[in-house]
C-alpha positions in Angstrom: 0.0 0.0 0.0 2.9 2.6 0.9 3.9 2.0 -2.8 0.2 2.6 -4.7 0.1 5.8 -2.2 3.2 7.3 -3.4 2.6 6.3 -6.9 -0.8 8.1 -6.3 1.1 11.4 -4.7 3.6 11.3 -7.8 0.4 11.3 -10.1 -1.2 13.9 -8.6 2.4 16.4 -8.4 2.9 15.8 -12.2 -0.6 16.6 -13.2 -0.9 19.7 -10.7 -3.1 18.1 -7.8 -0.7 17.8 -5.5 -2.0 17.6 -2.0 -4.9 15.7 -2.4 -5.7 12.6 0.3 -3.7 9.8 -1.8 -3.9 7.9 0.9 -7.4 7.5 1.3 -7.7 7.9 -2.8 -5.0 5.0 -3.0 -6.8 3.0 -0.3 -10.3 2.7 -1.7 -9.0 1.6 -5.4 -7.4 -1.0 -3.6 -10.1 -2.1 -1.7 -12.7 -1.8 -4.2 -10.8 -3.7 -6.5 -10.3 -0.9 -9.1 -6.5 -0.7 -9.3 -4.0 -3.0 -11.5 -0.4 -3.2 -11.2 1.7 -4.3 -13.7 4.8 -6.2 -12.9 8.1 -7.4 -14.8 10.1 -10.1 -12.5 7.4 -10.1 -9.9 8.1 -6.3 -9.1 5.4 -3.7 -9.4 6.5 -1.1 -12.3 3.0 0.7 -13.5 -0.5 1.2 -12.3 -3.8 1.9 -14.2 -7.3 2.4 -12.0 -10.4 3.0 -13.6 -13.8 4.4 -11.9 -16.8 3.1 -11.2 -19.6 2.3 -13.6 -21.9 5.6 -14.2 -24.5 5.2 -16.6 -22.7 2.6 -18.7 -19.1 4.3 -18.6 -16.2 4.0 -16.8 -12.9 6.1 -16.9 -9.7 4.2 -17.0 -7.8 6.5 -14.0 -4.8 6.9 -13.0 -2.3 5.4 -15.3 1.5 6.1 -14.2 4.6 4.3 -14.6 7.2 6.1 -12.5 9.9 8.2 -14.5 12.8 5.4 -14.4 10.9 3.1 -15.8 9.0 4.7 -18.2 9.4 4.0 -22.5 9.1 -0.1 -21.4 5.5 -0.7 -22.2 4.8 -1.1 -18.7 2.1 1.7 -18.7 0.5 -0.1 -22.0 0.2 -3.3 -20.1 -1.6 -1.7 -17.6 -3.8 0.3 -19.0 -4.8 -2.7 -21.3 -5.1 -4.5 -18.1 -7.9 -1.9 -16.5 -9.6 -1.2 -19.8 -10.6 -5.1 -19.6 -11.5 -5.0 -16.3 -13.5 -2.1 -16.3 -15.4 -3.9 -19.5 -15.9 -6.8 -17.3 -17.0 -4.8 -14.8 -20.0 -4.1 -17.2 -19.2 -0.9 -18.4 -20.3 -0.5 -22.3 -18.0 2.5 -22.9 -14.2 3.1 -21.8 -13.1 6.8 -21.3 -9.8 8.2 -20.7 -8.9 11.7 -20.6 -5.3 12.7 -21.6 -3.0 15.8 -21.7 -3.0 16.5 -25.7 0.1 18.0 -24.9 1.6 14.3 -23.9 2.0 12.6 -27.3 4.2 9.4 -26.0 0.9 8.5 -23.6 -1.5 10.0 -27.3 0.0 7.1 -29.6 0.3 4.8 -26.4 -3.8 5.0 -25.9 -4.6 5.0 -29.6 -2.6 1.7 -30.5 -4.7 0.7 -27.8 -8.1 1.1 -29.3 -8.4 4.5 -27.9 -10.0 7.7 -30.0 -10.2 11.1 -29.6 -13.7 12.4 -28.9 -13.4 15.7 -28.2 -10.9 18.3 -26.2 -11.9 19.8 -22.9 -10.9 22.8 -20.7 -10.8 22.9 -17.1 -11.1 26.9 -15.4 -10.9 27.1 -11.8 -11.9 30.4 -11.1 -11.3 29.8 -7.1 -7.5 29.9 -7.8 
């Protein structure tokens, strides 16, 4: 668990949500089931989450592979590996939302299966 929570606190610092409760984030995708690790040699090198099922969708969420062992196709394992299960799960469509500015983790998600729909802008007009 100490491992999934820092992955989830590295996650959050590079997409600029840093000091959220990873803990308690980390925790319930654990115990709900809705977290997969990849491994190579038995050793845990990526993760990929997805949420729960809301009117037919779910959102694959977080995917990160830490920097050092990143370009290995860990992260593609992964996110293959929640994509499934959230389909098992029941859902009947699979988003992801992505950085367009990101085009390794772009081509990763469309060799995948992966489209884009449309582009999105977040304002928060509290900061």
């Amino acid at each position: 668990m100490p491992l999934v929570a820092r992955w989830f606190a590295e996650f959050g610092e590079a997409i600029g949500e840093g000091g959220t409760d990873v803990r308690n984030q980390a925790g319930n995708r654990v115990a709900s089931g809705r977290l997969m690790l990849w491994e190579a040699d038995g050793v845990p090198v990526s993760m990929a989450g997805f949420t729960t099922i809301v009117a037919g969708q779910g959102r694959v969420a977080p995917v990160y592979t830490p920097y050092e062992l990143r370009g290995r196709g860990y992260a593609s394992g992964a996110t293959c590996a929640a994509s499934e299960a959230v389909r098992a799960a029941g859902a009947e469509r699979v988003l992801l939302f992505t950085d367009l500015a990101n085009p390794t983790s772009n081509s990763l998600y469309q060799r995948l299966g992966y489209y884009p729909v449309e582009d999105s802008l977040v304002v928060d007009l509290g900061r």
